[in-house]
BAFI-3210 file (N, C-alpha, C; in Angstrom, 3 decimals, decimal comma, padded with zeros to 6 digits):
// residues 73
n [1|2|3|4|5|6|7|8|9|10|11|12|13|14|15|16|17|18|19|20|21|22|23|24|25|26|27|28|29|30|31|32|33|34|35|36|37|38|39|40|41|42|43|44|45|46|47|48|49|50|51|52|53|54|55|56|57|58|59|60|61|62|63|64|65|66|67|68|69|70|71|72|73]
n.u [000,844|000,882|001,432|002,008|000,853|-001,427|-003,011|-001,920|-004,175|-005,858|-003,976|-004,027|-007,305|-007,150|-005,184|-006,342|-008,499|-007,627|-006,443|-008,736|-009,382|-007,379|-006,527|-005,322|-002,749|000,539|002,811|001,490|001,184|003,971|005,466|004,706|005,937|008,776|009,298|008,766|010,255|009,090|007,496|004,875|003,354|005,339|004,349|001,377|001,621|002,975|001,325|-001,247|000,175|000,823|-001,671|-002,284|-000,828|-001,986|-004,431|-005,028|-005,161|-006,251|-007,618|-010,114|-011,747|-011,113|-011,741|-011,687|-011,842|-012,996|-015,652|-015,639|-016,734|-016,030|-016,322|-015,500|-015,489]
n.v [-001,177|002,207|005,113|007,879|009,356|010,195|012,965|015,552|016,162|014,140|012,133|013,025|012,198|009,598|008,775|009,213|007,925|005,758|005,525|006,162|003,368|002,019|001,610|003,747|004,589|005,056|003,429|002,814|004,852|006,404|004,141|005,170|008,194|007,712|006,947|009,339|011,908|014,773|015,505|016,136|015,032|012,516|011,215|010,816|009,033|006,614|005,927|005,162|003,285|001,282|000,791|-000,317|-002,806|-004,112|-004,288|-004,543|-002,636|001,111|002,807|003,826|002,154|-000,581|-002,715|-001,946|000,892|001,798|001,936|003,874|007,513|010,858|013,946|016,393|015,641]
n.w [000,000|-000,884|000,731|000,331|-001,506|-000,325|000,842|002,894|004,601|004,521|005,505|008,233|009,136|008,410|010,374|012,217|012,540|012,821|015,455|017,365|016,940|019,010|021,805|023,974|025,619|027,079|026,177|023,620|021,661|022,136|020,707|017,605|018,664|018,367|015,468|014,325|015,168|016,094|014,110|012,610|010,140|009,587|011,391|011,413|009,278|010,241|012,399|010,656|008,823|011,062|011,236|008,918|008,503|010,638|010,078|007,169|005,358|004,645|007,084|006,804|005,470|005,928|008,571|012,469|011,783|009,811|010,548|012,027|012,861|012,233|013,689|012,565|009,393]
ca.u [000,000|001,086|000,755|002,714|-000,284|-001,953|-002,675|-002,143|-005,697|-006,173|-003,439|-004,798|-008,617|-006,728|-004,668|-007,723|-009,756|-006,958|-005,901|-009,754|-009,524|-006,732|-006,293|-004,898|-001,635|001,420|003,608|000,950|001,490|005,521|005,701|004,740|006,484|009,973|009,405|008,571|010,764|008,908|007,558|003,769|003,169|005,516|003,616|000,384|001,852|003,594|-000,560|-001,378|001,217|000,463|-003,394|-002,291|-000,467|-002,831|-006,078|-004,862|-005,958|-006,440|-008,772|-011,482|-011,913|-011,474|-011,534|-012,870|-011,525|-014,269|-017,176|-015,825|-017,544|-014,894|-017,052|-015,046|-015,224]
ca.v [000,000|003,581|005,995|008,505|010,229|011,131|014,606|016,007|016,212|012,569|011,018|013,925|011,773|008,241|008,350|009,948|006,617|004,038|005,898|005,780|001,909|001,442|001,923|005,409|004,175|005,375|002,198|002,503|006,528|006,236|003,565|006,107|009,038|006,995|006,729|010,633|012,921|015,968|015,564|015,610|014,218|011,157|010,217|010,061|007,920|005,780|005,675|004,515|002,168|000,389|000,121|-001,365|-004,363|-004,614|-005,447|-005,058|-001,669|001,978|002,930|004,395|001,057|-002,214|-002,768|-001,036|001,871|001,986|002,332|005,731|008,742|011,254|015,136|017,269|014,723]
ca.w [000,000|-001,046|001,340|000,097|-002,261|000,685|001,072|004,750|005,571|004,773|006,381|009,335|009,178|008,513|011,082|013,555|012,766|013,148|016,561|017,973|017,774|019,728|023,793|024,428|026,730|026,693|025,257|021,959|021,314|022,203|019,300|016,929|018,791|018,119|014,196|013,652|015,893|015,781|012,342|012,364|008,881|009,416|012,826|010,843|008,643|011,269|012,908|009,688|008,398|012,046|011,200|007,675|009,186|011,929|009,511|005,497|004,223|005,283|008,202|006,809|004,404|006,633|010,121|012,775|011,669|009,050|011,139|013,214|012,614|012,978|013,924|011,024|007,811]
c.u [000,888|001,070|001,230|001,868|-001,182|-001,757|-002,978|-003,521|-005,743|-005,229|-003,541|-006,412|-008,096|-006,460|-005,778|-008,312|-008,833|-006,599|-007,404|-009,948|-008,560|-006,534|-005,015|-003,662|-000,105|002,414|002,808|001,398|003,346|005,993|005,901|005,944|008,135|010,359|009,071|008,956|010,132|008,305|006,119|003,236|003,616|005,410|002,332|000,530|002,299|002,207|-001,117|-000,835|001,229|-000,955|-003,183|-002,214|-000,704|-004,080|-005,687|-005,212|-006,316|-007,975|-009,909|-011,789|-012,108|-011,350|-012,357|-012,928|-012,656|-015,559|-016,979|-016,074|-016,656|-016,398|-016,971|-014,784|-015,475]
c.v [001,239|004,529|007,527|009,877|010,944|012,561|014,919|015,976|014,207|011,745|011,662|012,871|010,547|008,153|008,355|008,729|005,684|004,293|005,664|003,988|001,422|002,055|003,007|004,944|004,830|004,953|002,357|003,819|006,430|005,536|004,601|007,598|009,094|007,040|008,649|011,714|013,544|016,440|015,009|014,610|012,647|010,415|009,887|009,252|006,880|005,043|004,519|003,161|000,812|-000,127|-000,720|-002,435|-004,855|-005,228|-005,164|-003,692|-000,150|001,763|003,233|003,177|-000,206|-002,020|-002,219|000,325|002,665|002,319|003,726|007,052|010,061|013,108|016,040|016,159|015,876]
c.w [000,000|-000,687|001,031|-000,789|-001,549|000,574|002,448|005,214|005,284|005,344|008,130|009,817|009,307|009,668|012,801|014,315|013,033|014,712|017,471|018,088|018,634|020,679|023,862|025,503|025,949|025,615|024,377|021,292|021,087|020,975|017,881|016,982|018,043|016,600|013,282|015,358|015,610|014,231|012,410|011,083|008,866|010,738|012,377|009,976|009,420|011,833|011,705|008,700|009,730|011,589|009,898|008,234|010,021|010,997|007,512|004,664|004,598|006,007|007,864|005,256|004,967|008,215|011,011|012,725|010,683|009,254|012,138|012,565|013,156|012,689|012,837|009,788|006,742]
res [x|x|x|x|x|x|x|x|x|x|x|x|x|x|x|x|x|x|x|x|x|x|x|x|x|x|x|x|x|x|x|x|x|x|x|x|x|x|x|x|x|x|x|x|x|x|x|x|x|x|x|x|x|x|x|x|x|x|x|x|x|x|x|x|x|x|x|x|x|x|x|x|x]
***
């Protein structure tokens, strides 16, 4: 998968919905923090690139990332 075409708002909404299915703890956030020093853009990809190889496909397409209703769409 390609994530690279993304345009900032969508890997901004992707990453929103793959982050609402998983448990808010420190050790899950830190993972991410580790792969994008300071570099918003390549922590929503990092969010994202986890939800791929967690269920096969961006968030707002398979999983349960698919059914969240994010307030600003």
């Amino acid at each position: 998968m390609d994530i690279s075409n993304l345009t900032l708002r969508q890997l901004q909404t992707e990453s929103a919905r793959a982050l609402s299915t998983m448990q808010a703890t420190n050790n899950n956030i830190h993972q991410f923090n580790k792969k994008a020093h300071h570099n918003s853009q390549n922590w929503y990809t990092a969010v994202i690139i986890w939800y791929v190889e967690q269920y096969g496909d961006l968030p707002s397409k398979v999983g349960p990332g698919k059914d969240v209703t994010l307030v600003m769409e």
